[in-house]
mmCIF file of the protein (N, C-alpha, C, O) and its ligand, coordinates in Angstrom:
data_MODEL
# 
_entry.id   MODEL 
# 
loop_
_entity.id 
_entity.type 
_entity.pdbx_number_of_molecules 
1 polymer     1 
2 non-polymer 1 
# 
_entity_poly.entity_id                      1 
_entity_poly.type                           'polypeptide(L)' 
_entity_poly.nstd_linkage                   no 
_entity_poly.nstd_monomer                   no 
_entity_poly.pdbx_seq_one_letter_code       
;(UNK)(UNK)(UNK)(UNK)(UNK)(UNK)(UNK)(UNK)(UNK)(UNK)(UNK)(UNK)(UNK)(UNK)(UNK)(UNK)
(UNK)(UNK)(UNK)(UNK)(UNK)(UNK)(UNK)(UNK)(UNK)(UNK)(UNK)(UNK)(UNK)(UNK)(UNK)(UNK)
(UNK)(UNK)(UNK)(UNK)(UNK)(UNK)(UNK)(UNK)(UNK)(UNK)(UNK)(UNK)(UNK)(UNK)(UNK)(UNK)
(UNK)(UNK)(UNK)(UNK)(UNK)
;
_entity_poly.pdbx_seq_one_letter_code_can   XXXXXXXXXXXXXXXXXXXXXXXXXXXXXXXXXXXXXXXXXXXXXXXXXXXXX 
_entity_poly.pdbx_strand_id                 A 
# 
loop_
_entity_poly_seq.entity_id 
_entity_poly_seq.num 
_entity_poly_seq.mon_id 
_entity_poly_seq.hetero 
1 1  UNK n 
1 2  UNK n 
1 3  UNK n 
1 4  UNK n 
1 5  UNK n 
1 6  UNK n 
1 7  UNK n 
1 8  UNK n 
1 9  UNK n 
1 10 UNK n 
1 11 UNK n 
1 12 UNK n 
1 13 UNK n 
1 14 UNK n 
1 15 UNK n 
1 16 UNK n 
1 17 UNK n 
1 18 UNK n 
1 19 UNK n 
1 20 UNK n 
1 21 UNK n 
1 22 UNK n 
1 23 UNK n 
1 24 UNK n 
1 25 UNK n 
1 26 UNK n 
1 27 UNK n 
1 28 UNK n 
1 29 UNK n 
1 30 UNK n 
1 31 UNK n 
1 32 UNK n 
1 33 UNK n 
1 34 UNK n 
1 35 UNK n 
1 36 UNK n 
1 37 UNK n 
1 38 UNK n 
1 39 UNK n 
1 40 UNK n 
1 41 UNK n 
1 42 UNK n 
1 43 UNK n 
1 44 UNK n 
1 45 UNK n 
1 46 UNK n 
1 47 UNK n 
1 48 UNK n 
1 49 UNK n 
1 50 UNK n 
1 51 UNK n 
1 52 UNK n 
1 53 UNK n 
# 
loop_
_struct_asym.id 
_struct_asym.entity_id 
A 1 
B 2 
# 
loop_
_chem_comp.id 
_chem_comp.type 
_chem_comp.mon_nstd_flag 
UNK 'L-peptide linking' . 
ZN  non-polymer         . 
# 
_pdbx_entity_nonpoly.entity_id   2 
_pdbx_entity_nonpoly.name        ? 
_pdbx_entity_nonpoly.comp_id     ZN 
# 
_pdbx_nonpoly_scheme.asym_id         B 
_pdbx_nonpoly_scheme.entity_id       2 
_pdbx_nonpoly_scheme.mon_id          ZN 
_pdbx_nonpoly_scheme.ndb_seq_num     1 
_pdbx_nonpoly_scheme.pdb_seq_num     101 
_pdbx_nonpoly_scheme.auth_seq_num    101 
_pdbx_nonpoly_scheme.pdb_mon_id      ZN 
_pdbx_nonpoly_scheme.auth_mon_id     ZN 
_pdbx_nonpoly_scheme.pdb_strand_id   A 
_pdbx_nonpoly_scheme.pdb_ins_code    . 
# 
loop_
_atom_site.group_PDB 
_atom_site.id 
_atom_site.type_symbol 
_atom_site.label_atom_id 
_atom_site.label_alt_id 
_atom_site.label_comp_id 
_atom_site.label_asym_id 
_atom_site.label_entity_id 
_atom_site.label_seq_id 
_atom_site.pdbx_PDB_ins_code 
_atom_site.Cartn_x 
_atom_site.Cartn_y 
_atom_site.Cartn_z 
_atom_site.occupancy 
_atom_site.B_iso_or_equiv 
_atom_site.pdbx_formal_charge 
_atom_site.auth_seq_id 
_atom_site.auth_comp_id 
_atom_site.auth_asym_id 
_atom_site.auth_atom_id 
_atom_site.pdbx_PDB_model_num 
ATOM   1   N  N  . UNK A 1 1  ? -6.226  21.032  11.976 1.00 0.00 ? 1   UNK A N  1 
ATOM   2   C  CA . UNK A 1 1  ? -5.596  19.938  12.726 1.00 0.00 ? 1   UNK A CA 1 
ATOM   3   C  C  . UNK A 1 1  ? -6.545  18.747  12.864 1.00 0.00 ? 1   UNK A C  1 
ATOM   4   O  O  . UNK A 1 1  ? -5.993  17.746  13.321 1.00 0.00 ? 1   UNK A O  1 
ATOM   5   N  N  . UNK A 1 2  ? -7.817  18.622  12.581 1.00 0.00 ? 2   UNK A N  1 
ATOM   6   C  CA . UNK A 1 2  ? -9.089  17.918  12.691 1.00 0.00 ? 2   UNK A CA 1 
ATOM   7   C  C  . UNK A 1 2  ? -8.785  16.719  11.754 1.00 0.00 ? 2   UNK A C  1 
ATOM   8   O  O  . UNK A 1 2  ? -8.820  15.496  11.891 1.00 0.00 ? 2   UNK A O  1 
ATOM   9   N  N  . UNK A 1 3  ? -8.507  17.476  10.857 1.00 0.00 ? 3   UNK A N  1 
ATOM   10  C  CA . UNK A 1 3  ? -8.733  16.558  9.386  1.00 0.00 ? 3   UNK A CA 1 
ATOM   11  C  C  . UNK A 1 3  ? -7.294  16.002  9.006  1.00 0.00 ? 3   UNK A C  1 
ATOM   12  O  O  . UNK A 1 3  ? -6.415  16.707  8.512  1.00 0.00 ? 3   UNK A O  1 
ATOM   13  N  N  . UNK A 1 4  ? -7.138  14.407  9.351  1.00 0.00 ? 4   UNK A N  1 
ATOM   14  C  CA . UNK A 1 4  ? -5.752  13.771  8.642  1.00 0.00 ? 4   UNK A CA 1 
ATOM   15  C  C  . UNK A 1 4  ? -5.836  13.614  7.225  1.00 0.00 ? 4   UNK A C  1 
ATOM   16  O  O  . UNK A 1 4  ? -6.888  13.498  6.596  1.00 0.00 ? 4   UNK A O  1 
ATOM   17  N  N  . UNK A 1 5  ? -4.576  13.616  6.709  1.00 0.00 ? 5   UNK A N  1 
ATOM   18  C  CA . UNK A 1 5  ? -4.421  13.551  5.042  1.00 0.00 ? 5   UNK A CA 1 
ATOM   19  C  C  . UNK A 1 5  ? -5.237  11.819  4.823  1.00 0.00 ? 5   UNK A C  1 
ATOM   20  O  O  . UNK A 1 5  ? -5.205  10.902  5.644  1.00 0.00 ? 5   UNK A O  1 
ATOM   21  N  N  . UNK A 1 6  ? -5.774  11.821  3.739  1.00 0.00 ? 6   UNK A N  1 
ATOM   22  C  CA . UNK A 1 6  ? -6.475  10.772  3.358  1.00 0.00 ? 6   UNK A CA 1 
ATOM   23  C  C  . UNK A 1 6  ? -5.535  9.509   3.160  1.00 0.00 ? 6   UNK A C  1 
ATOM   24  O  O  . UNK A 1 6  ? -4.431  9.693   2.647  1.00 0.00 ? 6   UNK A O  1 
ATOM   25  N  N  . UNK A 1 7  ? -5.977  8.062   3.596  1.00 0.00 ? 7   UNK A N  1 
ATOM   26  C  CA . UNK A 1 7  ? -4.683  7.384   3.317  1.00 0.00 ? 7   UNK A CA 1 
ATOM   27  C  C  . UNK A 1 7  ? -4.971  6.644   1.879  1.00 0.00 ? 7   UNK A C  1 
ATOM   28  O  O  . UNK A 1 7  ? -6.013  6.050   1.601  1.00 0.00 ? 7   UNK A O  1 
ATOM   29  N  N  . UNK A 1 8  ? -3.777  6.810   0.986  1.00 0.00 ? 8   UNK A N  1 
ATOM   30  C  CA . UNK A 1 8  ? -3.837  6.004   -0.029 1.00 0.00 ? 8   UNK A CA 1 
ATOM   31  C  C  . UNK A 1 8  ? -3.149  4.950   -0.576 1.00 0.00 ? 8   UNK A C  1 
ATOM   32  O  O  . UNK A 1 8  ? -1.956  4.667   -0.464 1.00 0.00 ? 8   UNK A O  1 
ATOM   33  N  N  . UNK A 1 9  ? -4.067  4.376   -1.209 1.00 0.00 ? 9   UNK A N  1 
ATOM   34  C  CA . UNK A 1 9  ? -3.826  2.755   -1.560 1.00 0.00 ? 9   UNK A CA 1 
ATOM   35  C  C  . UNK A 1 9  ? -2.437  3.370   -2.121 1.00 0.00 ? 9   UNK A C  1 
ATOM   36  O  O  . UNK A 1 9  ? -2.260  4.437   -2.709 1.00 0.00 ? 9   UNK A O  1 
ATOM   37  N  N  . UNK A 1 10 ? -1.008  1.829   -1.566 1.00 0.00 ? 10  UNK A N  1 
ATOM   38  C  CA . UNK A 1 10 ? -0.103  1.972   -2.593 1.00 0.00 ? 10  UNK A CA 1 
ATOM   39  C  C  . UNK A 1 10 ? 0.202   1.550   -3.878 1.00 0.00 ? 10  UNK A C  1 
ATOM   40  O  O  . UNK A 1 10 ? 1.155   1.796   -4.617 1.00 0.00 ? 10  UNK A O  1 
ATOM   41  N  N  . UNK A 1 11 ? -1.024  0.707   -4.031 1.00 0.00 ? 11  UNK A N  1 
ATOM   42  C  CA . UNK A 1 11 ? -1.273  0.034   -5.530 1.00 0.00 ? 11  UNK A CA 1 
ATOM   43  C  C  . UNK A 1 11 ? -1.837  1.018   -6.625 1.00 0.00 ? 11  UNK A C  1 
ATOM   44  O  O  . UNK A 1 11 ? -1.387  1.388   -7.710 1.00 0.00 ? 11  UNK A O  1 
ATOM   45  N  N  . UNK A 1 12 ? -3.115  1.330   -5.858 1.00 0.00 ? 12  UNK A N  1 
ATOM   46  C  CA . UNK A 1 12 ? -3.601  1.747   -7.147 1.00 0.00 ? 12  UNK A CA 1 
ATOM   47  C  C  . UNK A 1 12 ? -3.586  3.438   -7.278 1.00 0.00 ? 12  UNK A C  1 
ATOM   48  O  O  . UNK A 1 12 ? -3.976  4.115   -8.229 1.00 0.00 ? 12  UNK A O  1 
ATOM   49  N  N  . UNK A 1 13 ? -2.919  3.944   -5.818 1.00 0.00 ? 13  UNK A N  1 
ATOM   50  C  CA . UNK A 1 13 ? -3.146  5.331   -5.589 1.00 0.00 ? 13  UNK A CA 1 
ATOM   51  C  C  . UNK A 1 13 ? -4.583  6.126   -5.086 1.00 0.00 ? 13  UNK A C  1 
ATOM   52  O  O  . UNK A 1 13 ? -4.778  7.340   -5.149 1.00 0.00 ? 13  UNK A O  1 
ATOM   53  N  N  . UNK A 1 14 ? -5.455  5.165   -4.608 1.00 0.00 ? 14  UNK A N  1 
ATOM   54  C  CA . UNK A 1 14 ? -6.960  5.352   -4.552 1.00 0.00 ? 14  UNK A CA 1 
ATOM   55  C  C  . UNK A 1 14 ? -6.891  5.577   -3.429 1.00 0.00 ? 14  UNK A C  1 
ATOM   56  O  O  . UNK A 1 14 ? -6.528  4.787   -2.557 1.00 0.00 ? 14  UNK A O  1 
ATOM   57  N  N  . UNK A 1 15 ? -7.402  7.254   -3.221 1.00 0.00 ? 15  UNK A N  1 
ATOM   58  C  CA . UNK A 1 15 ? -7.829  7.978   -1.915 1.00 0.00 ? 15  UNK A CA 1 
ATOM   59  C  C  . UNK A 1 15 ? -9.292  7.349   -0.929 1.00 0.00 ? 15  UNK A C  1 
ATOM   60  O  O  . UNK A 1 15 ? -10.495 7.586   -1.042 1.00 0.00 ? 15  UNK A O  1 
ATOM   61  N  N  . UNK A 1 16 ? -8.636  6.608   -0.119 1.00 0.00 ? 16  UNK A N  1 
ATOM   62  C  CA . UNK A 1 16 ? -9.509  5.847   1.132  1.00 0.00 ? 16  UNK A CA 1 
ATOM   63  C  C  . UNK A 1 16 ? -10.001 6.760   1.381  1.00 0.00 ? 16  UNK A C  1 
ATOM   64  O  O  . UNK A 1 16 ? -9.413  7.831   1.536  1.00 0.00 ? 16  UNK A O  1 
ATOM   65  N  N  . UNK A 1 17 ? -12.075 6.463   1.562  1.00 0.00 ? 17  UNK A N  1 
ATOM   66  C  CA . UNK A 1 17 ? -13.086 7.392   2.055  1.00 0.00 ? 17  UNK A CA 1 
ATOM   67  C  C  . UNK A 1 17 ? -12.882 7.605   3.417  1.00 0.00 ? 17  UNK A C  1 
ATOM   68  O  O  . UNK A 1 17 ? -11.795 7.107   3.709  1.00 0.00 ? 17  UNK A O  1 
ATOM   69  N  N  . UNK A 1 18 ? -13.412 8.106   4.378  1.00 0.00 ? 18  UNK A N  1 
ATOM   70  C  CA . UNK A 1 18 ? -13.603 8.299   5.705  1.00 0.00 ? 18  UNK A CA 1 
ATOM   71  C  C  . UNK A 1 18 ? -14.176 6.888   6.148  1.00 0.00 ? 18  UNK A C  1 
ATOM   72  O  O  . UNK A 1 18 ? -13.605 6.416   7.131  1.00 0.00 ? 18  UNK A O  1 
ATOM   73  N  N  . UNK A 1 19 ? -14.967 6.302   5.728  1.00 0.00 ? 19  UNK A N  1 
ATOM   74  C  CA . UNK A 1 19 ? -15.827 5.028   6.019  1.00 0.00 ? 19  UNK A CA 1 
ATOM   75  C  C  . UNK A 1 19 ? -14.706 4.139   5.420  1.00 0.00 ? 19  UNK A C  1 
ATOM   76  O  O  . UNK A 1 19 ? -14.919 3.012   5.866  1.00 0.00 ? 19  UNK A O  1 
ATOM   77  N  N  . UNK A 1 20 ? -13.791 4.118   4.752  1.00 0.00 ? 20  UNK A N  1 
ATOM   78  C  CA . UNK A 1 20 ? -13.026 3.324   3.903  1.00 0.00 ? 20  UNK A CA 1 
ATOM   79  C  C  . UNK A 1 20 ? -11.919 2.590   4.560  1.00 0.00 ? 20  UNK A C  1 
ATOM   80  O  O  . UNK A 1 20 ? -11.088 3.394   4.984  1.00 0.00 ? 20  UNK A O  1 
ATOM   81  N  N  . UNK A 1 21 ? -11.616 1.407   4.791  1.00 0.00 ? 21  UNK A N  1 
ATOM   82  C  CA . UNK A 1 21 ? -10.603 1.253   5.204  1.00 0.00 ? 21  UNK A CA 1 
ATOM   83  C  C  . UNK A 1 21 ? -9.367  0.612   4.628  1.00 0.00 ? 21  UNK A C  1 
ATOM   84  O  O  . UNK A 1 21 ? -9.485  -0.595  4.419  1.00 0.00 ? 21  UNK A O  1 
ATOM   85  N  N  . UNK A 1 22 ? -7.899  1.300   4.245  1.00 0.00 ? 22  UNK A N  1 
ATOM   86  C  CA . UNK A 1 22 ? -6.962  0.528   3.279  1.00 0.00 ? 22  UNK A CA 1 
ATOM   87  C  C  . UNK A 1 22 ? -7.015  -0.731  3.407  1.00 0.00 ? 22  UNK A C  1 
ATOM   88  O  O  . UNK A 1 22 ? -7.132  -1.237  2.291  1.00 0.00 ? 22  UNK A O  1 
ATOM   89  N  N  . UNK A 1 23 ? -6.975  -1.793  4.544  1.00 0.00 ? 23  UNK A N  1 
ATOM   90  C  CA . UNK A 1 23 ? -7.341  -3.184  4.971  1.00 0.00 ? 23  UNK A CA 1 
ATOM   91  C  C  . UNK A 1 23 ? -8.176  -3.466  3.796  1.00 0.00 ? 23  UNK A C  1 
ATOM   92  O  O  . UNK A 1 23 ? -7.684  -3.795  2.717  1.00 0.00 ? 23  UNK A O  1 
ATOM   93  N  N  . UNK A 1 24 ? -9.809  -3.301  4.060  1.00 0.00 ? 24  UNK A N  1 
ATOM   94  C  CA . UNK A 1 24 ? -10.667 -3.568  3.406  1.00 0.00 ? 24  UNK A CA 1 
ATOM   95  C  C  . UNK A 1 24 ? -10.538 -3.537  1.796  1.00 0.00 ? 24  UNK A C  1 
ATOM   96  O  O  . UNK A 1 24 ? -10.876 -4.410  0.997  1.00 0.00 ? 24  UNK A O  1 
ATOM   97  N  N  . UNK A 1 25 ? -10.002 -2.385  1.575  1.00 0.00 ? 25  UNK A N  1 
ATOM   98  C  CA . UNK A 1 25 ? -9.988  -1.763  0.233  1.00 0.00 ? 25  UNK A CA 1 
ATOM   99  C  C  . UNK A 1 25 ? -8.764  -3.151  -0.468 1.00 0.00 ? 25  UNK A C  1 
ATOM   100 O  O  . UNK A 1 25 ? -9.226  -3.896  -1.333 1.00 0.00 ? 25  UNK A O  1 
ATOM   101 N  N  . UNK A 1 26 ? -8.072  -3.247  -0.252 1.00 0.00 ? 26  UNK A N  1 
ATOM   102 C  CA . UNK A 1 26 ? -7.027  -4.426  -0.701 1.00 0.00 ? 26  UNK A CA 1 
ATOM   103 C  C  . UNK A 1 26 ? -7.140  -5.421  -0.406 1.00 0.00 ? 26  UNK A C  1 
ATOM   104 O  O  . UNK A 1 26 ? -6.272  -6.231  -0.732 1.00 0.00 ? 26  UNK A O  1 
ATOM   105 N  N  . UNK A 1 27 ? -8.456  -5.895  0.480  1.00 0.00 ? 27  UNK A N  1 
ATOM   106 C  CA . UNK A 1 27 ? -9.241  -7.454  0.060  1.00 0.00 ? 27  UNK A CA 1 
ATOM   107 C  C  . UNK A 1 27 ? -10.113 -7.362  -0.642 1.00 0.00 ? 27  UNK A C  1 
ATOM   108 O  O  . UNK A 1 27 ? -10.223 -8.486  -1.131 1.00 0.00 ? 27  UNK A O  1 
ATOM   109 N  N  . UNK A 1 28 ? -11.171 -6.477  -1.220 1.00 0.00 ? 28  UNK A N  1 
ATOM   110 C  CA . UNK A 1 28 ? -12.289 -6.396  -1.961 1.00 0.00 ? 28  UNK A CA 1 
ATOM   111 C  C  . UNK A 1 28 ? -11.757 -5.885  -3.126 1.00 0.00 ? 28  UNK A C  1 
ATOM   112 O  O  . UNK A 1 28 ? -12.449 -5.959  -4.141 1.00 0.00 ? 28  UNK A O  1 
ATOM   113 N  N  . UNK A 1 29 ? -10.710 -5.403  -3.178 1.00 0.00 ? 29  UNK A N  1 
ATOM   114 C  CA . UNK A 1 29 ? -10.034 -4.665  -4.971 1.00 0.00 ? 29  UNK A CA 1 
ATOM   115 C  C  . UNK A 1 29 ? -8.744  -4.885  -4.956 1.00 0.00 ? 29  UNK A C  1 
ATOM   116 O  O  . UNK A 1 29 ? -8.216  -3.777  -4.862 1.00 0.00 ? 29  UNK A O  1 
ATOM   117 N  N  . UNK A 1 30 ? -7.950  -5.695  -4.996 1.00 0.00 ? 30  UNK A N  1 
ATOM   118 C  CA . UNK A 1 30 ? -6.929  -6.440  -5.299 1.00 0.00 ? 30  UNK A CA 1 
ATOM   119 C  C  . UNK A 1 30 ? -6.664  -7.910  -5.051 1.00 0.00 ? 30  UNK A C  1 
ATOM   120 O  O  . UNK A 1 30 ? -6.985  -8.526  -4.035 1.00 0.00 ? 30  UNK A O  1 
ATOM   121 N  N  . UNK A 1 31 ? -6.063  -8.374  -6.070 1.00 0.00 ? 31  UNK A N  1 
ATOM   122 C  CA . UNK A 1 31 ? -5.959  -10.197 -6.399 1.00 0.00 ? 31  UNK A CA 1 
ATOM   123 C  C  . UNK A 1 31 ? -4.857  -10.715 -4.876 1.00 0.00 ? 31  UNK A C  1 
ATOM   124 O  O  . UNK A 1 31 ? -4.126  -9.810  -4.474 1.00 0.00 ? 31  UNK A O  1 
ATOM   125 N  N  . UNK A 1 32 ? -4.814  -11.337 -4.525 1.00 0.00 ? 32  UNK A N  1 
ATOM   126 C  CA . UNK A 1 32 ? -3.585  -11.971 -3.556 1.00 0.00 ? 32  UNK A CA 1 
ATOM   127 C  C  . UNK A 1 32 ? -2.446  -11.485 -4.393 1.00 0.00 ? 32  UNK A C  1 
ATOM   128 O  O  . UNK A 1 32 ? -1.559  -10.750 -3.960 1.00 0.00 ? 32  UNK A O  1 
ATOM   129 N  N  . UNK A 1 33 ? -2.527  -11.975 -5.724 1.00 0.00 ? 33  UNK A N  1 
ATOM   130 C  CA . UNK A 1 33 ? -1.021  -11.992 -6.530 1.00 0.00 ? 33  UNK A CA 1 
ATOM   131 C  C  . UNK A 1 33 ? -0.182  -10.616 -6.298 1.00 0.00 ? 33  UNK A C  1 
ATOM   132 O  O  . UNK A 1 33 ? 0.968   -10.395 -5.918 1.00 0.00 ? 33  UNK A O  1 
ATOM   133 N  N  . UNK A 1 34 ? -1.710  -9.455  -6.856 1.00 0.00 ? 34  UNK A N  1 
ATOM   134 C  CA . UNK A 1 34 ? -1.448  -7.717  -6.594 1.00 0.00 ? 34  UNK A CA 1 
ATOM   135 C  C  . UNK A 1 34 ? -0.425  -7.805  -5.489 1.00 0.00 ? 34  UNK A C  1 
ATOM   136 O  O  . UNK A 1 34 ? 0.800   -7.716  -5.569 1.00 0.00 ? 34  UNK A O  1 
ATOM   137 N  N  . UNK A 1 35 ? -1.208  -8.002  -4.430 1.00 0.00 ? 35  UNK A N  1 
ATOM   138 C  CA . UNK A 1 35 ? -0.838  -7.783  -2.919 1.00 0.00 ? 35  UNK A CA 1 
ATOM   139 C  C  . UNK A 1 35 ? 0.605   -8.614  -3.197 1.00 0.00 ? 35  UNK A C  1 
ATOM   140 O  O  . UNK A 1 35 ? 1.608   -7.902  -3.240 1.00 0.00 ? 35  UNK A O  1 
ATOM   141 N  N  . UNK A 1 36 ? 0.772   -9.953  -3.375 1.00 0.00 ? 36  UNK A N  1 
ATOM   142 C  CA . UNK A 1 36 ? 2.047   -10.520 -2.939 1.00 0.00 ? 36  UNK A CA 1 
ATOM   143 C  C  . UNK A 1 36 ? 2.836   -9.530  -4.003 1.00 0.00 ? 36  UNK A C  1 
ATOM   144 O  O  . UNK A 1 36 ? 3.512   -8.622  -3.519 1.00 0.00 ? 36  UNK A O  1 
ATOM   145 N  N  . UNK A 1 37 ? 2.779   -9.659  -5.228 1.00 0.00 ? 37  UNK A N  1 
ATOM   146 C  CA . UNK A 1 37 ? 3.780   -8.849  -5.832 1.00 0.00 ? 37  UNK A CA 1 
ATOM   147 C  C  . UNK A 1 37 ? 4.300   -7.289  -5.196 1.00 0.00 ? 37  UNK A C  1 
ATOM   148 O  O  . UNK A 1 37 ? 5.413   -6.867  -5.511 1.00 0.00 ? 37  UNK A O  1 
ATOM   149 N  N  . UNK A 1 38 ? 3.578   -6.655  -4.470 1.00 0.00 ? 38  UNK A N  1 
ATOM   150 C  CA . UNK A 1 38 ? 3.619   -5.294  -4.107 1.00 0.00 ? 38  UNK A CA 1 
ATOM   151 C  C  . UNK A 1 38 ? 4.710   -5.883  -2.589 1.00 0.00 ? 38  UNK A C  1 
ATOM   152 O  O  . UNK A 1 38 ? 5.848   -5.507  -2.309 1.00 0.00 ? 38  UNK A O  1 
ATOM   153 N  N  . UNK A 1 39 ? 4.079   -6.612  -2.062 1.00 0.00 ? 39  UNK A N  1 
ATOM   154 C  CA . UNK A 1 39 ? 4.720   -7.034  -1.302 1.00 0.00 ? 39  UNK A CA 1 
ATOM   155 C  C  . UNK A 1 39 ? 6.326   -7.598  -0.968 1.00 0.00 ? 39  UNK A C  1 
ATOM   156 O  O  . UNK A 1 39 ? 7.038   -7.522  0.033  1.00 0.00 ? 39  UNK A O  1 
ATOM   157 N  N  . UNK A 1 40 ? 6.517   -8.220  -2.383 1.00 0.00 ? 40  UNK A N  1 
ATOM   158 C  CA . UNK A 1 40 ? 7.991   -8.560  -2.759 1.00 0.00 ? 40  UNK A CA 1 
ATOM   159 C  C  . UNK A 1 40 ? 8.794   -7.685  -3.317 1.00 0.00 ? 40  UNK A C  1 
ATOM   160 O  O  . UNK A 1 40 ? 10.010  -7.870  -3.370 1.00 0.00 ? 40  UNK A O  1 
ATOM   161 N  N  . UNK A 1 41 ? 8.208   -6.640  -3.793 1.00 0.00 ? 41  UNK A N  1 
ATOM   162 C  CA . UNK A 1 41 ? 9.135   -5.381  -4.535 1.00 0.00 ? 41  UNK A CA 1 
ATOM   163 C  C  . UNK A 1 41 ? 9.391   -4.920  -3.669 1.00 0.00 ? 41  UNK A C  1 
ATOM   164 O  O  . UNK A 1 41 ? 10.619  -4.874  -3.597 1.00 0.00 ? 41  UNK A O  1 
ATOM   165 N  N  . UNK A 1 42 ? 8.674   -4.250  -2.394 1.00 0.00 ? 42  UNK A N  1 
ATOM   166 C  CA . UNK A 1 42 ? 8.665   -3.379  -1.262 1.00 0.00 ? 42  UNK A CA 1 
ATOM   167 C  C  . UNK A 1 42 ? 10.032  -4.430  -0.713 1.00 0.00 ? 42  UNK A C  1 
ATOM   168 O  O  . UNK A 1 42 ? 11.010  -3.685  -0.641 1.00 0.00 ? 42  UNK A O  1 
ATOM   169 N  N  . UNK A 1 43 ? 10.230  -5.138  -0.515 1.00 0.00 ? 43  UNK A N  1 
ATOM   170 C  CA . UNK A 1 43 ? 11.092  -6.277  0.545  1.00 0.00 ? 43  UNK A CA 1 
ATOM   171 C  C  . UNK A 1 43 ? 11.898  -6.199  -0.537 1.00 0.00 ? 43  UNK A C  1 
ATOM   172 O  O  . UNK A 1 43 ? 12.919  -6.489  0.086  1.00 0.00 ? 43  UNK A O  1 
ATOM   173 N  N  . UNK A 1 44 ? 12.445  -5.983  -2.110 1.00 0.00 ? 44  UNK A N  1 
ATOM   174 C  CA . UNK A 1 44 ? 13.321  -6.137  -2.530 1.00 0.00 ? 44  UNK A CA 1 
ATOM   175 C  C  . UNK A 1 44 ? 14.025  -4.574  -2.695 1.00 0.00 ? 44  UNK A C  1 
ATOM   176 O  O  . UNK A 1 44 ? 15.211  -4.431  -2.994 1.00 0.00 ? 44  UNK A O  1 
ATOM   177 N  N  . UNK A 1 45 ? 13.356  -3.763  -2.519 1.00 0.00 ? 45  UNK A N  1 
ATOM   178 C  CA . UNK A 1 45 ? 13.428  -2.086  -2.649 1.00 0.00 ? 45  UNK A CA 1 
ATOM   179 C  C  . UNK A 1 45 ? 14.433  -2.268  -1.555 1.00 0.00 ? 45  UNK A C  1 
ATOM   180 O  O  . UNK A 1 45 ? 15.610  -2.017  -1.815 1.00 0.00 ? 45  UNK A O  1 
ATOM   181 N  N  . UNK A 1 46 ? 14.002  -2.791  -0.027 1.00 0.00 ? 46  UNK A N  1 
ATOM   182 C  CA . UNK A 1 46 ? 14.149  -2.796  1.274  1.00 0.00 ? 46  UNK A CA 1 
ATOM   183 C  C  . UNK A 1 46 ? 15.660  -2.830  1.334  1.00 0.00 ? 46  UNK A C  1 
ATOM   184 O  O  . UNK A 1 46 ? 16.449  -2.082  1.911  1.00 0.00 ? 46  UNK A O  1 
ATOM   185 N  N  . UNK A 1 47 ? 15.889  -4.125  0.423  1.00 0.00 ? 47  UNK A N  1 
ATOM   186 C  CA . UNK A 1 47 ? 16.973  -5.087  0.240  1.00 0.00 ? 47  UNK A CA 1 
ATOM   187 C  C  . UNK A 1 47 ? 18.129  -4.382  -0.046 1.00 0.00 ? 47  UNK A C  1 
ATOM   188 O  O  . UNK A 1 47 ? 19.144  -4.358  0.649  1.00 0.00 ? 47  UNK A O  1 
ATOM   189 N  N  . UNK A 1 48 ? 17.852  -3.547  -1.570 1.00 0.00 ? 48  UNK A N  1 
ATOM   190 C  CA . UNK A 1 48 ? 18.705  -2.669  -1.958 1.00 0.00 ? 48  UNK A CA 1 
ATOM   191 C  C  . UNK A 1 48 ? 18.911  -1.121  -1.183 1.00 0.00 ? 48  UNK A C  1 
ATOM   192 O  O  . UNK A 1 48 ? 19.975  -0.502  -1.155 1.00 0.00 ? 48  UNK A O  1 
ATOM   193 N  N  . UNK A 1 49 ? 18.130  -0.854  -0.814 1.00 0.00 ? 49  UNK A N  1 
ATOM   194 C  CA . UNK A 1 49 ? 18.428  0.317   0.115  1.00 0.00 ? 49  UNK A CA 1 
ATOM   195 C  C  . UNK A 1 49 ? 19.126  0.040   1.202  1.00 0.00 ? 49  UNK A C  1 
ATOM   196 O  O  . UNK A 1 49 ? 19.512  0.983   1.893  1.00 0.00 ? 49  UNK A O  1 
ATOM   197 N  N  . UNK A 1 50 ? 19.396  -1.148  1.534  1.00 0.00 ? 50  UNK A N  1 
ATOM   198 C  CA . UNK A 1 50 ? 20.199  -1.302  2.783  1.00 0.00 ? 50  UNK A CA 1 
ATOM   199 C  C  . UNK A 1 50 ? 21.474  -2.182  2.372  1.00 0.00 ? 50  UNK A C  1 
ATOM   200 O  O  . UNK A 1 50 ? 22.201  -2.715  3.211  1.00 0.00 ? 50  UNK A O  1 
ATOM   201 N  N  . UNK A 1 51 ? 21.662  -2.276  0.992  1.00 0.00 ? 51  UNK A N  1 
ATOM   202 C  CA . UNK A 1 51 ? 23.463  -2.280  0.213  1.00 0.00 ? 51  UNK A CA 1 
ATOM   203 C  C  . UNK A 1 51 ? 23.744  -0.576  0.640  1.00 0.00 ? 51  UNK A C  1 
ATOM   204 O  O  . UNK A 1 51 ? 23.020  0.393   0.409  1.00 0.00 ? 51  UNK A O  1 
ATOM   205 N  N  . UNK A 1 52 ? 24.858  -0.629  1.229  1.00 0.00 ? 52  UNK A N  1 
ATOM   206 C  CA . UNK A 1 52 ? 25.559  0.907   1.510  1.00 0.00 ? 52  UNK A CA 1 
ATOM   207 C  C  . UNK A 1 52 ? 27.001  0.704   0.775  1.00 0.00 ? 52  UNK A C  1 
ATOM   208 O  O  . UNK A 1 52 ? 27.407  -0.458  0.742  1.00 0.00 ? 52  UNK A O  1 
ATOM   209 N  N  . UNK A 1 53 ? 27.705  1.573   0.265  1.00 0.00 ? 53  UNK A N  1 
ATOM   210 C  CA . UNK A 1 53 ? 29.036  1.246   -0.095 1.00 0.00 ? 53  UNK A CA 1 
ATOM   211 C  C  . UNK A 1 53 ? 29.536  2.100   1.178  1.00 0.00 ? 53  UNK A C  1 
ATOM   212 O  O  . UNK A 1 53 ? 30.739  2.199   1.421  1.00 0.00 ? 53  UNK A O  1 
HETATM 213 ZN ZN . ZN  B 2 .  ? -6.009  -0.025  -4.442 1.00 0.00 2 101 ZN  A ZN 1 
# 
């Protein structure tokens, strides 16, 4: 119960160290563009999951 599952990047899949923080990790290793693009798929995923017939 000590130990939480490691959090990982949703870009690149990269298991955040203990010292690591996802924040950090996606300003020092990903472009703005990365980030905005990940960002607009997620909000267009959003989009379509919430068309219901
Ligand atoms: Zn990453």
């Amino acid at each position: 119960m000590a130990t939480k599952p490691p959090t990982v990047c949703p870009l690149c899949n990269e298991e955040m160290g203990a010292s690591q923080c996802l924040e950090d990790h996606l300003v020092d290793d990903h472009a703005k563009r990365e980030l905005a693009k990940h960002a607009v798929s997620y909000y267009e995923m959003e989009e379509l999951g919430s068309v219901q017939e």
